[in-house]
PQR file of N, CA, C, O and H, with PARSE charges and radii, in Angstrom:
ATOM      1  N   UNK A   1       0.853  -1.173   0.000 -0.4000 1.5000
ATOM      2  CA  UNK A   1       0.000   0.000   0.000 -0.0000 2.0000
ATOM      3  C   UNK A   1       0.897   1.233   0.000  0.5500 1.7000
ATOM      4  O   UNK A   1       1.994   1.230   0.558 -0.5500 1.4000
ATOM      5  N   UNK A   2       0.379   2.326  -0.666 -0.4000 1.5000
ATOM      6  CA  UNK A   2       1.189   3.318  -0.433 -0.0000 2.0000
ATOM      7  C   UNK A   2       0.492   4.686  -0.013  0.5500 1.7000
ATOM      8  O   UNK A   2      -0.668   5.067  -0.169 -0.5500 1.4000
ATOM      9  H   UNK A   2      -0.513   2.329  -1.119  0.4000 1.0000
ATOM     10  N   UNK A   3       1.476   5.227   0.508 -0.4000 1.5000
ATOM     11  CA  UNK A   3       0.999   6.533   1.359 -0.0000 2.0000
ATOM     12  C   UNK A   3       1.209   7.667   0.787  0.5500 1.7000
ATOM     13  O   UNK A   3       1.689   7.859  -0.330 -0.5500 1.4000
ATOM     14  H   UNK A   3       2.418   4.918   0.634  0.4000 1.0000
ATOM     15  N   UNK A   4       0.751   8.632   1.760 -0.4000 1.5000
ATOM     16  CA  UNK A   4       0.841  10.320   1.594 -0.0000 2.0000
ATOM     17  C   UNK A   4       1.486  10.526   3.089  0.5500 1.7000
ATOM     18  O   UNK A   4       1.159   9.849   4.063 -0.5500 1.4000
ATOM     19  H   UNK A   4       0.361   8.476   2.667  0.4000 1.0000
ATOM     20  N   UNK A   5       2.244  11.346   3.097 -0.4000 1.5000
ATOM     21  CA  UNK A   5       2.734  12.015   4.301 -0.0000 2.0000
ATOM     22  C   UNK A   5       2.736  13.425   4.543  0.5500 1.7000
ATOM     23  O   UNK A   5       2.942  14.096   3.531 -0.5500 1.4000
ATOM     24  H   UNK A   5       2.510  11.896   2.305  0.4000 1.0000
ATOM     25  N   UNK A   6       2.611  13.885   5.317 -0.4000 1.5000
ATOM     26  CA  UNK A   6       1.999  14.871   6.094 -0.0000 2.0000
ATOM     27  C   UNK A   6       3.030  16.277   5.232  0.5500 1.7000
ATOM     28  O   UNK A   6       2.630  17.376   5.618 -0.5500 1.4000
ATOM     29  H   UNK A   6       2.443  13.340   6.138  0.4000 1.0000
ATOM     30  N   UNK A   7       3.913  16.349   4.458 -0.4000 1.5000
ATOM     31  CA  UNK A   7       4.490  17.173   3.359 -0.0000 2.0000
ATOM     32  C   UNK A   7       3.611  16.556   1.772  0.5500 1.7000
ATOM     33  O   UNK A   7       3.709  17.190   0.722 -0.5500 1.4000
ATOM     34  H   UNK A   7       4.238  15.456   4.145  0.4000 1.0000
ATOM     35  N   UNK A   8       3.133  15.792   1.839 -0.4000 1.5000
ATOM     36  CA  UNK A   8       2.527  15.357   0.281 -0.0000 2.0000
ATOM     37  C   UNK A   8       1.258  15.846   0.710  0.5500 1.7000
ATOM     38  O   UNK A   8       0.612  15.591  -0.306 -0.5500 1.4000
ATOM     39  H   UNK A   8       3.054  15.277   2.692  0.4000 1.0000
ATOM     40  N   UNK A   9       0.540  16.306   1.404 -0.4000 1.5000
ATOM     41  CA  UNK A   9      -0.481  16.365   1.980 -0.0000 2.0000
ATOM     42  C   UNK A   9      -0.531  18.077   1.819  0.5500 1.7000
ATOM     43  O   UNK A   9      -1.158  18.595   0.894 -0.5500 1.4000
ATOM     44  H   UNK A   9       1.064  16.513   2.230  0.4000 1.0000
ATOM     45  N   UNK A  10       0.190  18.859   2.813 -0.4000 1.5000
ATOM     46  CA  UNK A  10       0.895  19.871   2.835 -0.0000 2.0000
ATOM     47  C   UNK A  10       0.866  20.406   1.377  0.5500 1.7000
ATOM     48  O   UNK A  10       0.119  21.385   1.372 -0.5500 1.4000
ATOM     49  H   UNK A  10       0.698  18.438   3.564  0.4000 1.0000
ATOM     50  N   UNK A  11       1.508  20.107  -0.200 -0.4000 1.5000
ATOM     51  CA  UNK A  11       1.456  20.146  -1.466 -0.0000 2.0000
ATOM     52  C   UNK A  11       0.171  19.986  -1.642  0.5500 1.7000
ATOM     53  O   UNK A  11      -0.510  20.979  -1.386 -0.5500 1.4000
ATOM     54  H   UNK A  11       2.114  19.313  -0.196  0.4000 1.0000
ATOM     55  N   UNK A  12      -0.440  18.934  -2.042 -0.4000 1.5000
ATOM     56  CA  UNK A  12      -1.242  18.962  -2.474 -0.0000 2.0000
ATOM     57  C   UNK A  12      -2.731  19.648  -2.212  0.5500 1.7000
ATOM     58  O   UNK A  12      -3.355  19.829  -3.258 -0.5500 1.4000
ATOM     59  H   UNK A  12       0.113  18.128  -2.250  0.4000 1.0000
ATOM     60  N   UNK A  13      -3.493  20.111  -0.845 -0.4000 1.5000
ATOM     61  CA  UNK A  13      -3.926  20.671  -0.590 -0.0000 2.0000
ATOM     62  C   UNK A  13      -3.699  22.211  -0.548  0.5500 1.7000
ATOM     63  O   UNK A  13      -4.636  22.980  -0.761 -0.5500 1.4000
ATOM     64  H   UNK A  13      -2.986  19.964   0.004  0.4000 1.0000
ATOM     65  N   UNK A  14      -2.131  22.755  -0.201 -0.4000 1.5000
ATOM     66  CA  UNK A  14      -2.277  24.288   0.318 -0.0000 2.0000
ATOM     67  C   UNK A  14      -1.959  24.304   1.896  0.5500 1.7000
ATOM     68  O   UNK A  14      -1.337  25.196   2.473 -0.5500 1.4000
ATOM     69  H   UNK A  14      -1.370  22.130  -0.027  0.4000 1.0000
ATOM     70  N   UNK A  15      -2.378  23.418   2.347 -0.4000 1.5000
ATOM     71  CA  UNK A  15      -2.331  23.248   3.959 -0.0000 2.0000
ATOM     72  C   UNK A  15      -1.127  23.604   4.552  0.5500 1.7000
ATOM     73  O   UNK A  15       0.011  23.508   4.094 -0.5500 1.4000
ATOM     74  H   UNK A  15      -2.884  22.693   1.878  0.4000 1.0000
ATOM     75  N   UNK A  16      -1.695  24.232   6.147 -0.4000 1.5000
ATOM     76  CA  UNK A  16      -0.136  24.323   6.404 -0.0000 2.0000
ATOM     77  C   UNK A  16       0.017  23.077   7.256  0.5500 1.7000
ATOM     78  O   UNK A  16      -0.836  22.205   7.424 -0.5500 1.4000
ATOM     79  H   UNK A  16      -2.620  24.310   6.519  0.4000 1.0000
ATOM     80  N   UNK A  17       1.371  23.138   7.824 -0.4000 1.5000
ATOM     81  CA  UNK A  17       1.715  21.347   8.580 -0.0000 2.0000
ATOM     82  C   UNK A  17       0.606  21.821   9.433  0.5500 1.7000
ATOM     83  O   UNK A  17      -0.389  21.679   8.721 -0.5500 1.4000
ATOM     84  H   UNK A  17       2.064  23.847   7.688  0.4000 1.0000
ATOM     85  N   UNK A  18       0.296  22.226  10.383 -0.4000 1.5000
ATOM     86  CA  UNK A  18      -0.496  21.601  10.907 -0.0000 2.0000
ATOM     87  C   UNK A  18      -1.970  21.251  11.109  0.5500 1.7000
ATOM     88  O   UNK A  18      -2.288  20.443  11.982 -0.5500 1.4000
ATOM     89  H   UNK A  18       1.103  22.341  10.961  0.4000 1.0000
ATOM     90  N   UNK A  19      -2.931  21.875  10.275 -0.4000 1.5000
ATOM     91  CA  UNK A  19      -3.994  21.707   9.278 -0.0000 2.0000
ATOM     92  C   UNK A  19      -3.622  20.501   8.513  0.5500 1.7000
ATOM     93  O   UNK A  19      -4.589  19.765   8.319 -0.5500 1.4000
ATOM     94  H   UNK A  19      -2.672  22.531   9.567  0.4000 1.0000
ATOM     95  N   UNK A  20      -2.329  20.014   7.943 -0.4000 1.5000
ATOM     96  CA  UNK A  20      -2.327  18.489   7.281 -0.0000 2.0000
ATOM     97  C   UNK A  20      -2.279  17.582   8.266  0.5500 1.7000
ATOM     98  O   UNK A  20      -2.978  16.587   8.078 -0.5500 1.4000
ATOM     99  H   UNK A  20      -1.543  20.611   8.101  0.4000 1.0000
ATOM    100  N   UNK A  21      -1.697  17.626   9.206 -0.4000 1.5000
ATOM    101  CA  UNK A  21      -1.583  16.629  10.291 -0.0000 2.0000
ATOM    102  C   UNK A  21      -3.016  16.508  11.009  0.5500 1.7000
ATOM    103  O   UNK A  21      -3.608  15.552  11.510 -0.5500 1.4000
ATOM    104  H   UNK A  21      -1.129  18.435   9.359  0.4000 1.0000
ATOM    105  N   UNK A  22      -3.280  17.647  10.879 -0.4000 1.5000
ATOM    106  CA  UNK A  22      -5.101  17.224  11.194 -0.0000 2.0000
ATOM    107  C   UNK A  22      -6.289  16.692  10.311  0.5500 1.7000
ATOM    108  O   UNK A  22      -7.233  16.025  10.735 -0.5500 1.4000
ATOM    109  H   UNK A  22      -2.799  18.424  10.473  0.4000 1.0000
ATOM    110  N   UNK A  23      -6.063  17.149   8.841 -0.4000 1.5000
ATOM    111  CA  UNK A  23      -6.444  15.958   7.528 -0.0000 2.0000
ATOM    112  C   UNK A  23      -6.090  14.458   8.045  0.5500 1.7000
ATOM    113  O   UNK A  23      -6.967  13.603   7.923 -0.5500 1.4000
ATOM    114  H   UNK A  23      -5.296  17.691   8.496  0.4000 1.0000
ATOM    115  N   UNK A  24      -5.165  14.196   8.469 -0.4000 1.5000
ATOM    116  CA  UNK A  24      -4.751  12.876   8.002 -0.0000 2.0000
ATOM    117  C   UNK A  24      -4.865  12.170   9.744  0.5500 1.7000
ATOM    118  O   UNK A  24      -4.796  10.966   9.991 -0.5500 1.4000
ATOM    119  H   UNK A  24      -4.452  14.890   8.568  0.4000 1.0000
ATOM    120  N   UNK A  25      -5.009  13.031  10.550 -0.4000 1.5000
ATOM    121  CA  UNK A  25      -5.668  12.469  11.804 -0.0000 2.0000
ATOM    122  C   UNK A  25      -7.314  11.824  11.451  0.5500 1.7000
ATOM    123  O   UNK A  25      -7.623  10.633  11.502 -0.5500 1.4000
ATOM    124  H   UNK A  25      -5.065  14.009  10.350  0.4000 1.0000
ATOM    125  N   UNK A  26      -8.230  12.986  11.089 -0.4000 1.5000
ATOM    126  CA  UNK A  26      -9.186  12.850  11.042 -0.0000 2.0000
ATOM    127  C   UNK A  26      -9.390  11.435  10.079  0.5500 1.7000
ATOM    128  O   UNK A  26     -10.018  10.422  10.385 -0.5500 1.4000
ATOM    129  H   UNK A  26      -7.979  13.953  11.048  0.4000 1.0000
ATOM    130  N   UNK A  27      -8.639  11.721   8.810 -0.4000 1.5000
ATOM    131  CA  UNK A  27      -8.842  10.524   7.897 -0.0000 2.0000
ATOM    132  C   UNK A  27      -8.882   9.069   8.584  0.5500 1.7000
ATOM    133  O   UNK A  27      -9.836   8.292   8.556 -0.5500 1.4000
ATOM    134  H   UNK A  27      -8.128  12.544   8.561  0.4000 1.0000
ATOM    135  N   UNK A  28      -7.388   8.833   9.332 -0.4000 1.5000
ATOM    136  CA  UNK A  28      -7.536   7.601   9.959 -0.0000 2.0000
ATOM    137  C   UNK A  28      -8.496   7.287  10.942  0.5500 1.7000
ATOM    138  O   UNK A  28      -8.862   6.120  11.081 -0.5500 1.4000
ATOM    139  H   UNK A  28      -6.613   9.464   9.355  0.4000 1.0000
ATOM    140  N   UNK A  29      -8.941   8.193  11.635 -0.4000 1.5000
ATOM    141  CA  UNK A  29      -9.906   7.842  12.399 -0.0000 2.0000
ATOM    142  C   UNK A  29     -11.254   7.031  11.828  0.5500 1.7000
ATOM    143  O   UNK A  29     -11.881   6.133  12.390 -0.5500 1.4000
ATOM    144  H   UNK A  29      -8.644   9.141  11.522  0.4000 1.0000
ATOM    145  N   UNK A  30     -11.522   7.733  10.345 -0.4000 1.5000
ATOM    146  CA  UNK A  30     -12.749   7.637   9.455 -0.0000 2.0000
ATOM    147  C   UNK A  30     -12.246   6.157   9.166  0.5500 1.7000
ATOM    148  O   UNK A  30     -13.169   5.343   9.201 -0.5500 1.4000
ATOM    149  H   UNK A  30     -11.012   8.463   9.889  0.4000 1.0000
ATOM    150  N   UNK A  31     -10.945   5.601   8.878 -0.4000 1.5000
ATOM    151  CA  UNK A  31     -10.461   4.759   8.092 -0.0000 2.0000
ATOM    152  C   UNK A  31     -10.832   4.045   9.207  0.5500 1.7000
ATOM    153  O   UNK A  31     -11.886   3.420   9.087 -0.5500 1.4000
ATOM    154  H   UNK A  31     -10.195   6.262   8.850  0.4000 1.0000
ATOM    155  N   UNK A  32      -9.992   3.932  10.738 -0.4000 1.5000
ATOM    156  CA  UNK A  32     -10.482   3.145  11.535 -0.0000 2.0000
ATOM    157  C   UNK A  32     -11.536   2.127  11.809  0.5500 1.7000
ATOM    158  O   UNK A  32     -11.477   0.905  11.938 -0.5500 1.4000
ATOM    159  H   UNK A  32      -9.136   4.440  10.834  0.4000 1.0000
ATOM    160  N   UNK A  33     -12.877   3.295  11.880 -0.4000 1.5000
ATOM    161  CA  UNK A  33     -13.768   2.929  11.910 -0.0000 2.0000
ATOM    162  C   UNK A  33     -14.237   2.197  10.569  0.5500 1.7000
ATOM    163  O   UNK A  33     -15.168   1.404  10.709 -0.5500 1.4000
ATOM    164  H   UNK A  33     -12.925   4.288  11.775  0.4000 1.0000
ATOM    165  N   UNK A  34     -13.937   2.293   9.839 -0.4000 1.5000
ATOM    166  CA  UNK A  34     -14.606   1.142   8.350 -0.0000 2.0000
ATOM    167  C   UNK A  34     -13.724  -0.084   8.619  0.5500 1.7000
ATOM    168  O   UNK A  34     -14.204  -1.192   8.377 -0.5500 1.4000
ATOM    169  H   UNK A  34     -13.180   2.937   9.726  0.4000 1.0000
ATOM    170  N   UNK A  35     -12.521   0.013   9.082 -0.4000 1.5000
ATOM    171  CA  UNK A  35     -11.633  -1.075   8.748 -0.0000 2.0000
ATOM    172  C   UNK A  35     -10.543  -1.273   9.960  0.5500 1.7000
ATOM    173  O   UNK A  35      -9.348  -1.003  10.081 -0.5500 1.4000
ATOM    174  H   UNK A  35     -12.131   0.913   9.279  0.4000 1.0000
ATOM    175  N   UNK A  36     -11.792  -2.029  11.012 -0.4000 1.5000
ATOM    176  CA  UNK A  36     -11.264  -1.712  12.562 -0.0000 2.0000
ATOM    177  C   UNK A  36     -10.138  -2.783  12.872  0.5500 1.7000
ATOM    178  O   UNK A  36      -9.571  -2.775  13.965 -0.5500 1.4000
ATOM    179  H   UNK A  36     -12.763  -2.248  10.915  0.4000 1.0000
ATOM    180  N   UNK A  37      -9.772  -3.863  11.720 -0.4000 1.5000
ATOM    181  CA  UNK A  37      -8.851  -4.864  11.908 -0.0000 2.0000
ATOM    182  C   UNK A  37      -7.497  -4.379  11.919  0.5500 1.7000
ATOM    183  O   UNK A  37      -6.522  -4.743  12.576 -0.5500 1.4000
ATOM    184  H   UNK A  37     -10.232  -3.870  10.832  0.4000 1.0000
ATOM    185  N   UNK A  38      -7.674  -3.301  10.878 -0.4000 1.5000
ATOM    186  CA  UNK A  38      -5.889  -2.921  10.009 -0.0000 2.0000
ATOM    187  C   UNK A  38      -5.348  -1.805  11.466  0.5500 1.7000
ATOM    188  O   UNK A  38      -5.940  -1.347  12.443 -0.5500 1.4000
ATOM    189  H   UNK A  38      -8.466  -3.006  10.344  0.4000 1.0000
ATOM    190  N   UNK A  39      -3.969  -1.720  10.953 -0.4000 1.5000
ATOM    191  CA  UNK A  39      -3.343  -0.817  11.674 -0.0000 2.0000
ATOM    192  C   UNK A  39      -2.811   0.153  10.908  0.5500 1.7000
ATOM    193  O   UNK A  39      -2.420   0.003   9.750 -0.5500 1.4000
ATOM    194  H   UNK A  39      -3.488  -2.092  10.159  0.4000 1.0000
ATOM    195  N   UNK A  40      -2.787   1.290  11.630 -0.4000 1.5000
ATOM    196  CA  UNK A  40      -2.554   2.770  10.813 -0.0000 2.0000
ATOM    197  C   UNK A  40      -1.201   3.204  11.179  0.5500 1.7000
ATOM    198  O   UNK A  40      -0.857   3.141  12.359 -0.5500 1.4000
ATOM    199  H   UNK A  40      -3.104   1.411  12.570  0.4000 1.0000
ATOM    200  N   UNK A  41      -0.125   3.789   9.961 -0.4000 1.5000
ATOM    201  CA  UNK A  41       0.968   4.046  10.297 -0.0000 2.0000
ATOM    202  C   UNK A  41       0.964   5.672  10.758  0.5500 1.7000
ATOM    203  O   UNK A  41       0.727   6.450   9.835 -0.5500 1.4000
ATOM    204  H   UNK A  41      -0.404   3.840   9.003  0.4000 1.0000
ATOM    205  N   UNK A  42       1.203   6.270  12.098 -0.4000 1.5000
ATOM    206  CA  UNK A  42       0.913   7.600  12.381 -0.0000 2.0000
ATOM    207  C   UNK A  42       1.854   8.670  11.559  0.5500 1.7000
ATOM    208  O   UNK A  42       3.074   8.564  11.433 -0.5500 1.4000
ATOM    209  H   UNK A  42       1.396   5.638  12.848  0.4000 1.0000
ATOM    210  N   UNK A  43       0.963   9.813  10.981 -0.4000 1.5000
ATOM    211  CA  UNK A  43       1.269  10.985  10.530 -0.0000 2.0000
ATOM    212  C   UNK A  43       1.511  10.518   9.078  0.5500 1.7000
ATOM    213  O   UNK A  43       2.132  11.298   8.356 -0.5500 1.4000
ATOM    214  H   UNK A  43      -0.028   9.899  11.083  0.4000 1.0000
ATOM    215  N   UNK A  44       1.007   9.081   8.448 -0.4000 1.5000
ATOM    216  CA  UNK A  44       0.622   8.662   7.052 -0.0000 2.0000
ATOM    217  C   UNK A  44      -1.101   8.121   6.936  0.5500 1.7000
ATOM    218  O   UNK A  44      -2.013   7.615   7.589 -0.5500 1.4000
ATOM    219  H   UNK A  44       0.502   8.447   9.035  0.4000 1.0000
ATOM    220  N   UNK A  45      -0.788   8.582   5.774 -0.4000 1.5000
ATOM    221  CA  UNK A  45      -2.557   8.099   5.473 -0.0000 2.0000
ATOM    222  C   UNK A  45      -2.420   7.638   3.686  0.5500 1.7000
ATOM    223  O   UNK A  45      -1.894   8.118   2.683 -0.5500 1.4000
ATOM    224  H   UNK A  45      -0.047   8.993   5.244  0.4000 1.0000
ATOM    225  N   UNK A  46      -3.205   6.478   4.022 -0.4000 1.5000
ATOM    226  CA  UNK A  46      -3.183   5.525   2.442 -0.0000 2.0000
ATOM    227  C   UNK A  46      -3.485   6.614   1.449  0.5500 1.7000
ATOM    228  O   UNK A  46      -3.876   7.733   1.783 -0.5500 1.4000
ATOM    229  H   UNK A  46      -3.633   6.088   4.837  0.4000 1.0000
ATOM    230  N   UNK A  47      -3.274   6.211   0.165 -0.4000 1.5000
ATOM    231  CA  UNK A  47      -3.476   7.516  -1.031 -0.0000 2.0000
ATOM    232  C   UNK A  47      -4.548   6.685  -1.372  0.5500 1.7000
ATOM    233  O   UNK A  47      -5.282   7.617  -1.699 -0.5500 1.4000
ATOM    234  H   UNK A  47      -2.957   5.302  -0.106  0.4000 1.0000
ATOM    235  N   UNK A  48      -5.198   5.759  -1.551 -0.4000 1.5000
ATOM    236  CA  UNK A  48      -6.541   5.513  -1.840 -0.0000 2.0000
ATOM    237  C   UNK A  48      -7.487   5.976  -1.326  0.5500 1.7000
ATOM    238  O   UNK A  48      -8.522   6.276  -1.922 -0.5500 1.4000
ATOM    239  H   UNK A  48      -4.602   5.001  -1.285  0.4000 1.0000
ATOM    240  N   UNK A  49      -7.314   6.086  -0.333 -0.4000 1.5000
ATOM    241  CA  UNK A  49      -8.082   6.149   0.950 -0.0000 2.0000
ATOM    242  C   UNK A  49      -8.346   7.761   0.905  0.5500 1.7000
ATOM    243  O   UNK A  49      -9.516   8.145   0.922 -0.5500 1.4000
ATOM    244  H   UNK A  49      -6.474   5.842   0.152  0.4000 1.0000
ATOM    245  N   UNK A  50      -7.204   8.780   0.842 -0.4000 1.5000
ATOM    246  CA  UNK A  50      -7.243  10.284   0.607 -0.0000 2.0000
ATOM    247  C   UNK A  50      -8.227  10.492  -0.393  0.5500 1.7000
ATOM    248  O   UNK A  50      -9.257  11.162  -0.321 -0.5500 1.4000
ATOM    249  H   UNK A  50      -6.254   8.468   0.828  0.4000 1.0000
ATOM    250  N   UNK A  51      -7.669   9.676  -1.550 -0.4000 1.5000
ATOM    251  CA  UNK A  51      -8.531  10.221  -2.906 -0.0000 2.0000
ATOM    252  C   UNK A  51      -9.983  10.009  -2.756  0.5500 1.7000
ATOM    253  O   UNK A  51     -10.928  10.664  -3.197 -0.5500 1.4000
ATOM    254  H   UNK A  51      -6.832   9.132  -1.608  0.4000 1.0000
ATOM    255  N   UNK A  52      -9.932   8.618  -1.812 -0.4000 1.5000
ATOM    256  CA  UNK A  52     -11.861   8.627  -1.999 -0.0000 2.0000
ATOM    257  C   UNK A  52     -12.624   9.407  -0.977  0.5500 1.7000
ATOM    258  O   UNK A  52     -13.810   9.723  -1.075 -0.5500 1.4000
ATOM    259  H   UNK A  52      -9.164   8.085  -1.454  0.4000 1.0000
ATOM    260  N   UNK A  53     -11.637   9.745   0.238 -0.4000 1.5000
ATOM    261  CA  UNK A  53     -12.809  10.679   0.908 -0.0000 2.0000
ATOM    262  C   UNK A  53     -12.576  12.177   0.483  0.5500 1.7000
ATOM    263  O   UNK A  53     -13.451  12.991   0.778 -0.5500 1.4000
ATOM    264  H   UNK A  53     -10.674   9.488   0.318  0.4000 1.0000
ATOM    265  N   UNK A  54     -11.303  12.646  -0.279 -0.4000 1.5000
ATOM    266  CA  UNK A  54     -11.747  14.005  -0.874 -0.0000 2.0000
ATOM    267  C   UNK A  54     -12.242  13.795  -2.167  0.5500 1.7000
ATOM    268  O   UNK A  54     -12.002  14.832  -2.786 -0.5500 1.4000
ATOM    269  H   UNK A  54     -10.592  11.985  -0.519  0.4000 1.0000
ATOM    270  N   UNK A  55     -12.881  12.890  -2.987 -0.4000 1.5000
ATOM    271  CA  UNK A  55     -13.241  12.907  -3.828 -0.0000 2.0000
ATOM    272  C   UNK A  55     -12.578  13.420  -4.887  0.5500 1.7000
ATOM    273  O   UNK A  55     -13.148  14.373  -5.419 -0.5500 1.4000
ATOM    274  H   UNK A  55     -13.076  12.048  -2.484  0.4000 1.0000
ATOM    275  N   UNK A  56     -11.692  13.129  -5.292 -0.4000 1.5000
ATOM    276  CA  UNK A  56     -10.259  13.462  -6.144 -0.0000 2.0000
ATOM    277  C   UNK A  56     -10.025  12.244  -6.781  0.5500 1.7000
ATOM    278  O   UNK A  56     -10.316  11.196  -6.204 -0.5500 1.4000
ATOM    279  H   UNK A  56     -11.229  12.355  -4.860  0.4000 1.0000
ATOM    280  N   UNK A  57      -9.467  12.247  -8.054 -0.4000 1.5000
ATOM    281  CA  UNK A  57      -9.413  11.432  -9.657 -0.0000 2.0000
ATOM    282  C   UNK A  57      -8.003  10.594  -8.824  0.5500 1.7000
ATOM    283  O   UNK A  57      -7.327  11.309  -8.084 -0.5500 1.4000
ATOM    284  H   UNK A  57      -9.231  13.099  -8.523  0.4000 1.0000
ATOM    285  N   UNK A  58      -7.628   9.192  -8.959 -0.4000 1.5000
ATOM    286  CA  UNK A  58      -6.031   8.808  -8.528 -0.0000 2.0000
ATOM    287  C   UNK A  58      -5.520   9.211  -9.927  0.5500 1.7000
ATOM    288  O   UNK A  58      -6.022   9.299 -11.048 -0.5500 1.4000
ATOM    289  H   UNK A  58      -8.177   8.612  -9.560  0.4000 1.0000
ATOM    290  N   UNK A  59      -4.172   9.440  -9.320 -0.4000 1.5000
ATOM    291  CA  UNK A  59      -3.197   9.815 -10.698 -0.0000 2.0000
ATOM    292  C   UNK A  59      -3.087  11.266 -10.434  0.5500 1.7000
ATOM    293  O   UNK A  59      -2.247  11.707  -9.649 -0.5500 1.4000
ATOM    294  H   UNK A  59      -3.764   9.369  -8.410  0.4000 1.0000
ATOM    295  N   UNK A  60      -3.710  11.826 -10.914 -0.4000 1.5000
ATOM    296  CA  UNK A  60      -3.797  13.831 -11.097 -0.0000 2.0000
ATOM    297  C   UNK A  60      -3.052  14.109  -9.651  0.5500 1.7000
ATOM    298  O   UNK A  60      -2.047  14.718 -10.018 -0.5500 1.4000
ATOM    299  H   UNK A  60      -4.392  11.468 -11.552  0.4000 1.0000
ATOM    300  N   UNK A  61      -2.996  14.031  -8.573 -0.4000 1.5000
ATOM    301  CA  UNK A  61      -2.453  14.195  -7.350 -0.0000 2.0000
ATOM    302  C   UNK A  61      -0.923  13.821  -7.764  0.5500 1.7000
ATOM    303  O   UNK A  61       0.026  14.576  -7.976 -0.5500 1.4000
ATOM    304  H   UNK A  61      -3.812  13.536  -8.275  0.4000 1.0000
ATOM    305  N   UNK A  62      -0.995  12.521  -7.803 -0.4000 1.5000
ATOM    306  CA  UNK A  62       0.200  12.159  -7.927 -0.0000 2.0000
ATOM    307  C   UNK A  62       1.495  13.158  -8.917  0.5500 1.7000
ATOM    308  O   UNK A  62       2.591  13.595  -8.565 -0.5500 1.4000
ATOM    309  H   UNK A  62      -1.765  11.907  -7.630  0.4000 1.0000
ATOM    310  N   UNK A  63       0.945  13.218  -9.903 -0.4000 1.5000
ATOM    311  CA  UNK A  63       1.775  14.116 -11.118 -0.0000 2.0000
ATOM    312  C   UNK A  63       1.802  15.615 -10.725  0.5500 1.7000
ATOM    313  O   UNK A  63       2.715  16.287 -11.204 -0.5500 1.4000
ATOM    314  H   UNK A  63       0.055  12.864 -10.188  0.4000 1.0000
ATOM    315  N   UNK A  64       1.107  16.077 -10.093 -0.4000 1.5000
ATOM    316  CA  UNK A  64       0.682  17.453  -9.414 -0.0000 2.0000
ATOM    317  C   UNK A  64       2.310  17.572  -8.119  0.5500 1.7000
ATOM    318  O   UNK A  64       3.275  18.325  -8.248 -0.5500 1.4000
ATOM    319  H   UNK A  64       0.365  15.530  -9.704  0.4000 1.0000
ATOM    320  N   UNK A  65       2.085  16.650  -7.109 -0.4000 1.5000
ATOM    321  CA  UNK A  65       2.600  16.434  -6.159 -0.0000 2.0000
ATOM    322  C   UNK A  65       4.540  16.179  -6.243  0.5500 1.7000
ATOM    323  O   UNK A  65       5.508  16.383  -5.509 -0.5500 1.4000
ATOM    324  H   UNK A  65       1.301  16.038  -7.005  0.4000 1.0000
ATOM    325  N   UNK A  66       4.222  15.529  -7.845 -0.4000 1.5000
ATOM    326  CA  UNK A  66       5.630  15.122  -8.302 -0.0000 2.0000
ATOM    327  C   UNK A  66       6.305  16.494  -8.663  0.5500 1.7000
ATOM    328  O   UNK A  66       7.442  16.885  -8.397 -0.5500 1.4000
ATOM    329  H   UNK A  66       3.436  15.363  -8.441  0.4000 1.0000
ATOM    330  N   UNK A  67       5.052  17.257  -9.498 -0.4000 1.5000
ATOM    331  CA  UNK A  67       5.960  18.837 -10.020 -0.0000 2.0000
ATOM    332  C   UNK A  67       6.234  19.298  -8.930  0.5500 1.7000
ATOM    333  O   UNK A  67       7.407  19.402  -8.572 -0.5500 1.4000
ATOM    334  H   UNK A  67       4.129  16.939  -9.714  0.4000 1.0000
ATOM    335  N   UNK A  68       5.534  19.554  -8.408 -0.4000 1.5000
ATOM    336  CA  UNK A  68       5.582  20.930  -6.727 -0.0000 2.0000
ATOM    337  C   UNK A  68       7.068  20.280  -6.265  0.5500 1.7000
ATOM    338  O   UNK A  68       7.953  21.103  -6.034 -0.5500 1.4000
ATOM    339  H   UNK A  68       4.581  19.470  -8.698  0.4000 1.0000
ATOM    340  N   UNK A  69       7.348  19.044  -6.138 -0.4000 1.5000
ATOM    341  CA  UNK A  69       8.673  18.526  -5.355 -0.0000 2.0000
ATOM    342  C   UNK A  69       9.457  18.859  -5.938  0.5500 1.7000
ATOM    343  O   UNK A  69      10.302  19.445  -5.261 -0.5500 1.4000
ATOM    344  H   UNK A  69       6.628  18.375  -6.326  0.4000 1.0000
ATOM    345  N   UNK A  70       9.763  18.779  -7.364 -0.4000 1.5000
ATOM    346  CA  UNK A  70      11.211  18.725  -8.069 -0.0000 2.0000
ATOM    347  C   UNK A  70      11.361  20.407  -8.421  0.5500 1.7000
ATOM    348  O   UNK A  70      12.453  20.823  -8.809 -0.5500 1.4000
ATOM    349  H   UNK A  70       9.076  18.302  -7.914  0.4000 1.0000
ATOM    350  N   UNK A  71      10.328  21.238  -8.278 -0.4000 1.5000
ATOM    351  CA  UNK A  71      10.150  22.634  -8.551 -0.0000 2.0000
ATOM    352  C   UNK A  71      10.987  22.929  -7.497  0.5500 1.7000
ATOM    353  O   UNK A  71      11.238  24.101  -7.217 -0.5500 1.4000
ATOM    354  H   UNK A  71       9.441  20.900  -7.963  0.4000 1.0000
TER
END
């Protein structure tokens, strides 16, 4: 599985750190609760998981996220 971390998060939204660290709190919590078996790695949150509760295309983030870094 792969993640977003709390600087990919940071990019891609606008957010500052700590407004992302609170995205990706809240997320796992949401995640928690659907999927109370798994364990959550803290201050990461799955990129599937991002894209479907902000309702965002996979891919477009990704290529977005890639410019902002190497810029």
């Amino acid at each position: 599985m792969q993640y977003y971390t709390v600087e990919d998060i940071k990019v891609i939204t606008g957010a500052e750190q700590n407004k992302a660290y609170e995205i990706i709190r809240n997320l796992n919590k949401k995640y928690k609760k659907k999927f109370p078996e798994c364990e959550l790695l803290q201050g990461k949150v799955a990129k599937w998981y991002f894209h479907e509760a902000m309702g965002l295309k996979e891919g477009v983030e990704e290529s977005e996220t890639q410019t902002k870094i190497e810029a």
